[in-house]
C-alpha positions in Angstrom: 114.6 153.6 208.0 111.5 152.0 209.3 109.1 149.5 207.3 107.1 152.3 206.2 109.6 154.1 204.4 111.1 151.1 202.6 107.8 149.9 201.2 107.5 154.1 200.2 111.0 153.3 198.2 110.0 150.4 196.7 106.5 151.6 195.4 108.8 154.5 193.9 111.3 152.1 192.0 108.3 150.3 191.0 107.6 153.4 188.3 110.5 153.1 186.7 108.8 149.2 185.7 105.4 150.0 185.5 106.6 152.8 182.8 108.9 150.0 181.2 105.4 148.0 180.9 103.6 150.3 179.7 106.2 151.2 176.5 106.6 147.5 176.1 102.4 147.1 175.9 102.8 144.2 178.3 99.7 145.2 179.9 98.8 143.1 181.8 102.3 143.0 183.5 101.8 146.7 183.9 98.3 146.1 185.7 99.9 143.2 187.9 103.2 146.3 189.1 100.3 148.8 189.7 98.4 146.8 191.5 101.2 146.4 193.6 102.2 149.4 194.2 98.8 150.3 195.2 98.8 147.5 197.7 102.5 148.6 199.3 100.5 151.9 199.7 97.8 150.9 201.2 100.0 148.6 203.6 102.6 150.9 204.4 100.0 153.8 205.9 99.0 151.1 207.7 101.7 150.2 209.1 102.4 153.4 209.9 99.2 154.4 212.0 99.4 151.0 213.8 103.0 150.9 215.3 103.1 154.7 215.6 105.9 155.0 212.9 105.0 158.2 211.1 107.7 160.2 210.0 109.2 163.3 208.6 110.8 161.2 205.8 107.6 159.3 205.4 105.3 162.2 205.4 107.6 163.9 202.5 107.6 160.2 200.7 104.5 159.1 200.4 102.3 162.0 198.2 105.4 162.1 196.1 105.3 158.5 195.4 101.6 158.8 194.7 102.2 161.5 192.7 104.5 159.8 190.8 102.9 156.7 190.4 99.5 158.6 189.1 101.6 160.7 186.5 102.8 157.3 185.3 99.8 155.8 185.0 98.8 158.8 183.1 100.8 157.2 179.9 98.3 154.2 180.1 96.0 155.9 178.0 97.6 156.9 175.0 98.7 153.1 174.6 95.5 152.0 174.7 93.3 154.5 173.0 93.8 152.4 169.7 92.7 149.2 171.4 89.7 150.5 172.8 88.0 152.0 169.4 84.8 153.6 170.2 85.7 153.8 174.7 84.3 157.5 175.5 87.2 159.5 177.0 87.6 162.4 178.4 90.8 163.5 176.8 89.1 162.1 173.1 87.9 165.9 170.3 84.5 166.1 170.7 83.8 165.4 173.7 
């Protein structure tokens, strides 16, 4: 398993966390393990590109953990409808 891959796994066990975060409405915690993850994605493609270290594994990985990690995220807004009275959304009747 090359770096790549292993910063792949570990933005994927991040989820499990970020969720954890997100139930708990430590949100801030929640930003800090999405931020994160974002960063191990953006670090791991380029990783990738530069040392030539693409592979099968990693090409399966990665959208999956993005994937993932987006669907997470996707709880985030429930939680914080009620603290954001009035915030336009997309998802809010009459809209």
């Amino acid at each position: 398993m090359n770096l790549p891959n292993l910063l792949t796994l570990i933005r994927i066990l991040l989820i499990p966390l970020f969720v954890i975060l997100i139930i708990d409405k430590s949100f801030l915690w929640a930003l800090i393990v999405f931020a994160l993850a974002g960063i191990t994605d953006g670090i791991d493609g380029l990783i990738a590109r530069i040392t030539h270290q693409r592979t099968e594994l990693g090409a399966y990985l990665d959208p999956i953990a993005d994937k993932l990690l987006l669907s997470a995220d996707s709880l985030r807004s429930p939680s914080l409808r009620r603290f954001l009275v009035g915030w336009p959304s997309l998802s809010s009747p009459g809209i």
